[in-house]
N, C-alpha and C positions, 0 to 999 in steps of 0.2 A: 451780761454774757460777753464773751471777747468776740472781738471780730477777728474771726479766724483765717478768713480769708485775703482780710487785708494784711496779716501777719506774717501769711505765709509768703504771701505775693512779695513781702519786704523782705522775709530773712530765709527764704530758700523752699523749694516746694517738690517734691516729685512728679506733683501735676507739672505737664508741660516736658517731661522727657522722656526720649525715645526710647522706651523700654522695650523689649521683647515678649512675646506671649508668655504668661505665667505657664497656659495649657501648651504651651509649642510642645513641647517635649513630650507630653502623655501623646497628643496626635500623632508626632510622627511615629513615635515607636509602638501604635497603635495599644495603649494604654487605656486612651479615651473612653468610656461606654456609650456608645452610643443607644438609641432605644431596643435595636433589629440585636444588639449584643446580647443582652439580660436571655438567660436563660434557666428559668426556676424548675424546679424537681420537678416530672410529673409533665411538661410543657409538650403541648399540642403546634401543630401548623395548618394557617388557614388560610385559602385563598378563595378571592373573588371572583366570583364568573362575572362578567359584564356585559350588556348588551347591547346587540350589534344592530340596534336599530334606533331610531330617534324620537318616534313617537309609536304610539301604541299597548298593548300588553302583553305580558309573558300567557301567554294559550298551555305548553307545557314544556315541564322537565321532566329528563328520565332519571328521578332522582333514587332510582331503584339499581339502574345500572351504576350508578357513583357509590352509594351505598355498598354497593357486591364488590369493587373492586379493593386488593389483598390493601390492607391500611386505613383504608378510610373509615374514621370514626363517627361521624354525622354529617349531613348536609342542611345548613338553615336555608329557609326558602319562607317564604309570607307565612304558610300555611303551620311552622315551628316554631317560627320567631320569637322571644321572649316579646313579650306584650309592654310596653313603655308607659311609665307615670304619667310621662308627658306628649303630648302630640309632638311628634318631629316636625310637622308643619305649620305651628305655634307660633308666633313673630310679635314679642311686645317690644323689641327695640329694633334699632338701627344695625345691631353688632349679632344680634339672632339671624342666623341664615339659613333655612327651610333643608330638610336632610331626606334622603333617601336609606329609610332603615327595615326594608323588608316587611312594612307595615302593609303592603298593597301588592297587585300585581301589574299596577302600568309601570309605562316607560315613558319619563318626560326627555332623555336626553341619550345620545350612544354613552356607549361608556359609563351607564349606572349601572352598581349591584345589582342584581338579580339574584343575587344564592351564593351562598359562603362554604365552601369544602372543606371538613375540617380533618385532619389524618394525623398519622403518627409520626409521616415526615412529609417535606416538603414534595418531594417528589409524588408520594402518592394522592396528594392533595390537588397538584397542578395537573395527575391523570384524571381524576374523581373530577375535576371542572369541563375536563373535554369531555366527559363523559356523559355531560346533564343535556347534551345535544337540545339546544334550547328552540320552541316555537311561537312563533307569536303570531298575534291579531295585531297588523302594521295600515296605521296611519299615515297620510303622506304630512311629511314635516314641511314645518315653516323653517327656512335657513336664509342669511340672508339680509340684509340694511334695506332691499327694496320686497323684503316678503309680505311686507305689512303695513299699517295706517301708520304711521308714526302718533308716538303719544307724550304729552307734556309731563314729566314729573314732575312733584315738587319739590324732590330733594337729590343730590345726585351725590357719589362718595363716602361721605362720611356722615350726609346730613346737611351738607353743604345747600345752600338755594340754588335752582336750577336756573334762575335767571335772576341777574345783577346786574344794573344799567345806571350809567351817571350821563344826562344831558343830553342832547338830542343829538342823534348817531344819524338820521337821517337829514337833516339842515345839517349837519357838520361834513357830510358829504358833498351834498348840494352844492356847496360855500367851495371846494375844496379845489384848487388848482388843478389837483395830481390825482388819481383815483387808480388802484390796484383790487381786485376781486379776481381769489383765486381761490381753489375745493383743493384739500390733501384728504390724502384717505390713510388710511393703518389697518392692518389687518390684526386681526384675532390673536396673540399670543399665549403662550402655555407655560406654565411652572414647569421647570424641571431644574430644580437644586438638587445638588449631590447625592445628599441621602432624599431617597423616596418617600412617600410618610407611611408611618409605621408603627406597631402597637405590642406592647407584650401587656398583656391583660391577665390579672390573677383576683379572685375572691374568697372571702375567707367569711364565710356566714354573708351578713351584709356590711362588711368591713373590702375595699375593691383598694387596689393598688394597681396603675398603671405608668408603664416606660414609657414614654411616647414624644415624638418632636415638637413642641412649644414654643409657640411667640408669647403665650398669655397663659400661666400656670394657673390664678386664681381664677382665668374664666373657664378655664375649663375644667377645671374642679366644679365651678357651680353648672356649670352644661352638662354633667355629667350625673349630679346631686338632682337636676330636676329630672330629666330624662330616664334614673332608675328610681327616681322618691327616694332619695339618701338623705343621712345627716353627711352633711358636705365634711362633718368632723371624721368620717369615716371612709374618706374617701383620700389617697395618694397621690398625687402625679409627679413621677420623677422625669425631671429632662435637664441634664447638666450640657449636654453638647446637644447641638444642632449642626445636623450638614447644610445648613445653608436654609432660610427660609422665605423669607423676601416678601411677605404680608400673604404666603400660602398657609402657613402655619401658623398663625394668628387665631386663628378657630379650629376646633376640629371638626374634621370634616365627614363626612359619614362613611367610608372605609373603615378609622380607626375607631367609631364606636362600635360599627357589625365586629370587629375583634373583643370588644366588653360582652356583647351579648352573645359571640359565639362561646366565651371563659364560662358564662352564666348557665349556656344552655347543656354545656358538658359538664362542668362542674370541676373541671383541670383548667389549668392557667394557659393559657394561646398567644401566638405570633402571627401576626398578620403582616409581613408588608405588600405593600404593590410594587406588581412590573412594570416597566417603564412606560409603556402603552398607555397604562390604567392611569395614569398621570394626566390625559387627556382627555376629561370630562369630569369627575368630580369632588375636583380639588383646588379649582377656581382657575380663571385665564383672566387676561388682559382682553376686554371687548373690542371689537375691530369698530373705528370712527369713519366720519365722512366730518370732513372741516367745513365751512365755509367762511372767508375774512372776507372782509371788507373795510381797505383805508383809504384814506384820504389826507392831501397835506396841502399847507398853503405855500405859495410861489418859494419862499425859504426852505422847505422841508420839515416843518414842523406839523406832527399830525395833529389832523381837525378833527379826525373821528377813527373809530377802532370799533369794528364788530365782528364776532366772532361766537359761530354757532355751531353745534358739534349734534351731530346723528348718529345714535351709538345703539348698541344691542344689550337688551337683558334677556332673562331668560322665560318663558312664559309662569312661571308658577312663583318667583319670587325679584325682587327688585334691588340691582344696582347698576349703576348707571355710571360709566366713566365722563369724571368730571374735565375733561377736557379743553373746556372754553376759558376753566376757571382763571388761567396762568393768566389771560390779558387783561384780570383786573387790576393786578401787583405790578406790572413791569415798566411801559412806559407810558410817558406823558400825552394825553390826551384831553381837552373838553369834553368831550362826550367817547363813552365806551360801552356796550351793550355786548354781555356776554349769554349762551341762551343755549340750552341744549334739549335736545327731543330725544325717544327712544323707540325703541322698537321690539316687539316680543317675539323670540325663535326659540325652535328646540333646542333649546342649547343646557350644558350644566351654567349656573348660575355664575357670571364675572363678578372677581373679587379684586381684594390691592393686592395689585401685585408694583413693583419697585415704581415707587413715584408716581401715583395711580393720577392721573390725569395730567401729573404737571411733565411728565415720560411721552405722550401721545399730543399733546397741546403745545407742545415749545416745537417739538418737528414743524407742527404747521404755523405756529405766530412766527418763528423765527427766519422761515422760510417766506415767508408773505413779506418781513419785515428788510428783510434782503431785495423784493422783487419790488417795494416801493422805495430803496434805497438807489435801485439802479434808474426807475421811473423818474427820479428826482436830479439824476447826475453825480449822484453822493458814494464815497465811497463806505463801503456798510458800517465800520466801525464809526467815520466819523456821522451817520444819520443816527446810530443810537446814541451818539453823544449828542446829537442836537436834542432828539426827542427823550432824554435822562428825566427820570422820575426823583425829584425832589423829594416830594411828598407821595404816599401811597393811591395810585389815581382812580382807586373808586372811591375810598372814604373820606381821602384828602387830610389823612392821620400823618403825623411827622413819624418814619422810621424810627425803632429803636435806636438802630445804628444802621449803617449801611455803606459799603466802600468798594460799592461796584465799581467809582471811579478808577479807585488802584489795579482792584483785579484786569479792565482793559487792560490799561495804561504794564502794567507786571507781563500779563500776556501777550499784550502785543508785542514788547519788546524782547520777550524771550524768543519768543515764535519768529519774529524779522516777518514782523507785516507790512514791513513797510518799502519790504522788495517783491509786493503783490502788483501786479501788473493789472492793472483796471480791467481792459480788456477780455469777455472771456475765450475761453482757446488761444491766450496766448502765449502760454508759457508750456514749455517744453524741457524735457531734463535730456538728461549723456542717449539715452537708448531711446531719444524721439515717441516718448508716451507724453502724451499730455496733462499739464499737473497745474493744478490748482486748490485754491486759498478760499478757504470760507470760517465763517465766524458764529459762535450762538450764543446768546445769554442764558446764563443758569441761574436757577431758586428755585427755591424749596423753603416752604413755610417754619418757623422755627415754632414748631409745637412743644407745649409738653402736659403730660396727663397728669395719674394720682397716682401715689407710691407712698410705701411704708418701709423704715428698717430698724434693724435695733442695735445697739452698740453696747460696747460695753471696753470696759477699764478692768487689769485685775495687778493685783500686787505684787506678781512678778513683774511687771510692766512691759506685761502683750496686750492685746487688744485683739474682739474680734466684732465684726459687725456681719451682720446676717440680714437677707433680704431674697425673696425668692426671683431673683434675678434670671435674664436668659440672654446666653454666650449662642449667637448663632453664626458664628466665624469672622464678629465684627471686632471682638476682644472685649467684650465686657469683664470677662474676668480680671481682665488686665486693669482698663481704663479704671472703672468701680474700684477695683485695687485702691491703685492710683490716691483716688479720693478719698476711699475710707482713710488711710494712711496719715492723707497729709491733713484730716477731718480731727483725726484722734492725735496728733503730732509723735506719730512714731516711725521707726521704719517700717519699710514694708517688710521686710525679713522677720519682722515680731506681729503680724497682722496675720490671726487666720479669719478669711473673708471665704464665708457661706453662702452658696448659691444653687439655684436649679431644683428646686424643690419646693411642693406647695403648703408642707407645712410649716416656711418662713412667714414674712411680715410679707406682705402684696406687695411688690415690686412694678404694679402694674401691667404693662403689654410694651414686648420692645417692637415698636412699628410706629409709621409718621415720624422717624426718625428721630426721635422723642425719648430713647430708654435712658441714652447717658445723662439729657438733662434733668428728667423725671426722676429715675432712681439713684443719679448721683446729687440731686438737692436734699431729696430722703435721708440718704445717708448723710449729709455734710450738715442737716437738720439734727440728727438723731446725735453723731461727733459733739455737736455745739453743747448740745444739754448733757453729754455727760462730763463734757471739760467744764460747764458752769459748777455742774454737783462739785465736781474737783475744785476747782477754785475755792468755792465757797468752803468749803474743809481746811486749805489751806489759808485764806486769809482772814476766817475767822479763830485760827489757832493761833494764841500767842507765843506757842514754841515754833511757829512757823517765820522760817527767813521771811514769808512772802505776806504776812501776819501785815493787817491794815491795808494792802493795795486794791484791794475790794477785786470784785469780778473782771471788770472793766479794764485792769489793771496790769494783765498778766496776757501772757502768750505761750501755747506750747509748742515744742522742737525738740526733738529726740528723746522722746518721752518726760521732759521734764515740765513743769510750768517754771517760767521768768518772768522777773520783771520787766515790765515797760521801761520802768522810769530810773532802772538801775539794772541791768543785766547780769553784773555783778553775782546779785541774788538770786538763787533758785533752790526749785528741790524737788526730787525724783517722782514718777506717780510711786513709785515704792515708796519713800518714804512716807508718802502723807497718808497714803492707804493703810501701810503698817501703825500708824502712827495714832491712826483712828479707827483702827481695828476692823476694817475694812477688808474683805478678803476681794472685795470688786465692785465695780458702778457701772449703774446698766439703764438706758435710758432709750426711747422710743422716739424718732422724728417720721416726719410726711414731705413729700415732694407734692407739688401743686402748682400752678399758673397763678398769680398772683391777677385778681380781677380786674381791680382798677389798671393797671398798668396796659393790660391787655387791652381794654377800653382804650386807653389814650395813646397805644402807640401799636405801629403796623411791627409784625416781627418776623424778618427771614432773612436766610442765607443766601446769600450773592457769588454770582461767580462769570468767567468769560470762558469760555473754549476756542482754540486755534486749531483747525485742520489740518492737514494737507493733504492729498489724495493724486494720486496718478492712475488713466487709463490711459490703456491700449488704443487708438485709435481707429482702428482696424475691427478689435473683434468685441469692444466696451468692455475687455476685461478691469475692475475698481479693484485697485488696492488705497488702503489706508496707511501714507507711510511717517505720520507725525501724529502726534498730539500734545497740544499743551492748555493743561485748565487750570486756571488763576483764581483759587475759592475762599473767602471771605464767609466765616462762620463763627466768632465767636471766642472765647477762649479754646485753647486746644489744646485737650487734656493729655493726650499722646501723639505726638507726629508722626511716628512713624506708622503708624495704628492707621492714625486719620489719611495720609498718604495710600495708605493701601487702600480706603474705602472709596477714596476720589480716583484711583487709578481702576479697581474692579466697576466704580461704574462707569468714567468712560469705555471702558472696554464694552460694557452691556450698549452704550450708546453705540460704537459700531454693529454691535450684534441686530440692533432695531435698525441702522438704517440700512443694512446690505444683507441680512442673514435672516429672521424669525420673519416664520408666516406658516399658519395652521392652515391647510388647505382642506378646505371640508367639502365634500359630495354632496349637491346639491340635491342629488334625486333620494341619499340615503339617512345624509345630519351626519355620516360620522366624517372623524379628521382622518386623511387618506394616508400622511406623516407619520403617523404619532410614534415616534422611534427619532431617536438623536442621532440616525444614519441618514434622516431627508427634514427632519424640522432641524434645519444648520443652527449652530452657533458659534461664532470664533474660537479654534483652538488658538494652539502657539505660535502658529507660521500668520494667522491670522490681525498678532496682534502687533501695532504698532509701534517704534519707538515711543512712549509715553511718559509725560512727566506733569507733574502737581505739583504746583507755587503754594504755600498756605500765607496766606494774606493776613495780615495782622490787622485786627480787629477787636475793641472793648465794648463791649454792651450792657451799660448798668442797669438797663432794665430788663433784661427779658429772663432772666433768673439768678438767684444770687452768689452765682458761679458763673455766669458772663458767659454760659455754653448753649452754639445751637448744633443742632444734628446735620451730618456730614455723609449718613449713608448715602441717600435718593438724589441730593445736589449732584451729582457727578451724571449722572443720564441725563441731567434737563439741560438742555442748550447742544451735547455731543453729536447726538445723533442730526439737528439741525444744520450745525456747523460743516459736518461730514455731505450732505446732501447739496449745500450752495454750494461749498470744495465743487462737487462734481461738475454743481451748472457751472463753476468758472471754469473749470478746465475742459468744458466739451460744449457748453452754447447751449445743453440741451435741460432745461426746469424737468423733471420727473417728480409729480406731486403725489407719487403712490411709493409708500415701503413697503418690502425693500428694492431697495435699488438696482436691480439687476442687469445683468446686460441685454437682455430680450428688450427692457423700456429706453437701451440708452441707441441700442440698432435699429427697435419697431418704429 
């Protein structure tokens, strides 16, 4: 088989430039379809009533007066429900998450379904739900990090161990010159990506076809096949765009199946989406933490010990657990490090991943700890995390695959001019007398990748298409994937039609863990390899062929041709060898995967630095954000301009976490008082800083055989830390609570 990628890497590749979105063009001139678009013959609208209480049960509706008003065509309520194959509160794995589908009449959390309006138009559906004037038998809810006993999980995340310890963390304190113990806390955060989640539902016998927003099209085809007892072969799901997901849309969630079972119970096709409120309960949030570190260093500043333990919320009826501690097993050097998290049960809808799911709420508080035992030491921060630099990965004590966190400081701090940081804090000042200061965070994020399937193929006009049920949620997958089918099959991209957003391709896997482009582009650049070998071998076992004798090994493709290695000279078209051998096309299957042993013997993730700078008011703590620069080390990188954009959207998310998101929930009621993008803030334009993104150049032969790690979620870890010391240097005052507001920088 050639090795294709070394081929490409020598004589020219598309991978690695700055292409523009293939989809730009459908989105702006709103082209796109997105799910909430699709609108079949005959299509009904449904909306959610939700409930306005946290615990307890729905007592009644007046589902007689929704019923009577002009439009409305049924209302589902427990008592109509289509009855399920499957229990919705079923959990054989880690990635099944307990659903609320009208199977009952309690209430575990605000903001769950209670009853589904179904009408002719939107309008008459959203009057039919005020009309179900809902009552209920109300419990007082648990809300809350101090509502409960706290309880040990054994797993947190993804599956992750809830507790991971190397060497003794207490004698490593003990021993330890310098000691810093500090508690950050984060609160509760909420999905809200652009498009809302959404569902166009249509049945045809027991043959179901559904629109809907997808991280993971083949799971949720099979969530969908257990839950009506389908053959999953008769089951659809189409989702080519995504307005933005961010591990919300990774599962579906129970709104968009009450739209399958509302299509079911009328026997017309329905449109479900939610209102921006309904966004806030359940559809997954970011759990609010309580930190607590603990370090220590010796008389040099080299730490002797690192502990760090996180108090997190799930939900009472099903379990996940933000893994928050996890980041200070990867990052720096320590003899002994003890990470360890507890949990707690609220009425709450159930936390999910949402961007960076632990290593987003975990680097706020290591990075910030990491600053306050840099000051403890007389050091200044950049140069303490270069003293305590992780060679090696310091729980396992595995040698990185690769890793060039040195460059990215050393890139950022020099763009950034830190080295006109005044030690002091409160002492720097700009033109208009606010005070302005410099802080610093480390970024990673784990270079995962999962299981993916694609199919390629070769035809004798000399196009190529490769097909995989791939999912573009605004990161460019259409693009990047491009990209790689292209230069996979050696043609241009102008002759590549590449198939996506559909579940009845090849499993493309789940694009989440920042994982899709190396998982489904190894798929494809697998599936590429085996059809250019078929090709080869047609060509060099033909003796009418130039390439006749060079065996497989021998040859390389570029602009649809195969050449030779060992004489370039020689070549000859996929047309011809196709035509030649009667061939109308060659079609061949590959798999993405983590290769085991590797994974075994080497730590794998993306590295990066962020540079702040931030000025307040002195007077009244008004924080503006007015720099950013983050230095990120990830791997080969298959689009710049792409990957640029995903480092600049999540530092942006990183200021959003340390001065903006915070669910504020009613302790006497469970629900969030927010839940509207007019009081849950997030940074518009006026918000967002001068920013800019170094990509650091970086090879890694081992961590897949495209040298690529994931670029989304690295951009939030280390931001929002960086942004919070900014503040301590420029105002004196540590606030160990997001976000950062000027109430905690006056109170």
């Amino acid at each position: 088989m050639p090795d294709i990628a070394y081929e490409q890497a020598r004589h020219g590749s598309s991978i690695g430039q700055p292409l523009t979105r293939r989809d730009g063009l459908l989105k702006v001139t709103g082209q796109a379809t997105y799910a909430a678009d699709n609108r079949p013959e005959g299509l009904l609208h449904a909306v959610v009533a939700v409930s306005r209480i946290a615990r307890g049960r729905v007592a009644h509706l007046d589902v007689a007066a929704a019923k009577a008003h002009p439009g409305v065509v049924e209302v589902m309520t427990g008592a109509n429900a289509p009855r399920l194959a499957q229990d919705p509160d079923a959990k054989d794995n880690p990635f099944m998450f307990r659903l609320d589908l009208l199977q009952n009449d309690r209430v575990r959390y605000a903001h769950q379904p209670i009853a589904v309006v179904i009408a002719e138009t939107l309008e008459a559906a959203t009057e039919g739900a005020e009309l179900l004037a809902p009552r209920y038998e109300v419990d007082s809810p648990r809300i809350g990090l101090d509502a409960g006993d706290p309880e040990e999980p054994e797993g947190v995340g993804a599956g992750d161990k809830a507790i991971v310890s190397r060497g003794d963390v207490e004698a490593g304190l003990g021993q330890a010159e310098r000691r810093v113990e500090a508690t950050y806390e984060t609160p509760a955060q909420y999905h809200n990506a652009l498009e809302p989640h959404a569902i166009v539902a249509q049945w045809d016998g027991d043959r179901l076809i559904v629109d809907t927003p997808s991280q993971g099209l083949a799971m949720a085809k099979m969530r969908l096949a257990g839950l009506f007892g389908l053959n999953p072969k008769n089951i659809l799901v189409r989702s080519p765009f995504l307005g933005g997901g961010f591990g919300s849309k990774g599962f579906l969630s129970g709104p968009q199946i009450l739209g399958v079972m509302a299509a079911k119970l009328v026997g017309r096709p329905v449109k479900l989406v939610l209102r921006r409120e309904q966004m806030f309960g359940p559809v997954g949030h970011r759990a609010e933490t309580r930190q607590t570190l603990r370090l220590g260093t010796d008389a040099d500043g080299s730490l002797t010990a690192l502990d760090h333990h996180t108090l997190t919320a799930t939900s009472r009826f099903d379990d996940f657990y933000e893994p928050a501690s996890a980041i200070s097993r990867y990052l720096y050097a320590a003899p002994a490090v003890s990470t360890r998290h507890s949990g707690v049960r609220v009425d709450t809808g159930t936390p999910l991943f949402m961007r960076a799911p632990g290593e987003a709420s975990g680097s706020v508080a290591l990075e910030g700890a990491i600053d306050e035992m840099a000051e403890a030491c007389g050091l200044d921060p950049l140069e303490f995390r270069l003293r305590n630099y992780a060679e090696d990965e310091p729980i396992s004590g595995r040698p990185f695959s690769s890793k060039a966190l040195r460059e990215c400081y050393a890139q950022g701090a020099a763009r950034f001019g830190w080295d006109k940081r005044a030690p002091a804090p409160r002492s720097m000042r700009d033109s208009a007398g606010r005070l302005v200061g410099y802080g610093m965070g480390t970024a990673l994020f784990p270079a995962l990748m999962m299981q993916a399937e694609a199919r390629a193929e070769i035809r004798a006009d000399g196009t190529g298409t490769v097909a995989l049920g791939a999912h573009d949620m605004g990161q460019g997958a259409w693009t990047a994937l491009a990209q790689i089918a292209a230069d996979g099959l050696g043609i241009d991209l102008a002759q590549l039609d590449f198939q996506s957003g559909t579940s009845d391709l090849p499993n493309a896997g789940i694009a989440g863990g920042s994982a899709h482009t190396a998982t489904a582009g190894t798929a494809i650049h697998s599936a590429a390899a085996a059809v250019l070998a078929q090709l080869a071998d047609l060509a060099t076992n033909d003796e009418r062929s130039a390439l006749y004798g060079a065996g497989n090994a021998g040859v390389y493709a570029r602009g649809g041709r195969l050449i030779r290695r060992d004489d370039e000279g020689r070549s000859e078209s996929f047309t011809e060898i196709l035509n030649r051998a009667g061939r109308a096309s060659i079609s061949a299957q590959g798999q993405g995967a983590p290769d085991p042993a590797a994974r075994e013997a080497y730590a794998m993730h993306a590295h990066g630095a962020v540079f702040a700078e931030v000025s307040v008011d002195p007077d009244l703590g008004q924080i503006r954000v007015t720099r950013l620069v983050g230095a990120f080390a990830a791997g080969r990188i298959v689009n710049p301009r792409l990957v640029t954009s995903q480092y600049n959207g999540g530092m942006i998310w990183g200021v959003s976490f340390a001065l903006h998101e915070n669910a504020v929930v009613d302790p006497r009621s469970g629900r969030v008082m927010n839940a509207n993008l007019g009081e849950y803030h997030v940074p518009v334009n006026a918000d967002v800083p001068s920013i800019e993104a170094i990509l650091v150049d970086e090879h890694d032969p081992h961590v897949n055989p495209l040298g690529i790690k994931g670029v989304g979620e690295i951009g939030i870890t280390g931001t929002a830390g960086a942004i919070a010391n900014a503040v301590y240097h420029a105002t004196g005052i540590r606030v160990r609570k997001t976000p950062i507001t000027l109430d905690r920088l006056l109170g």
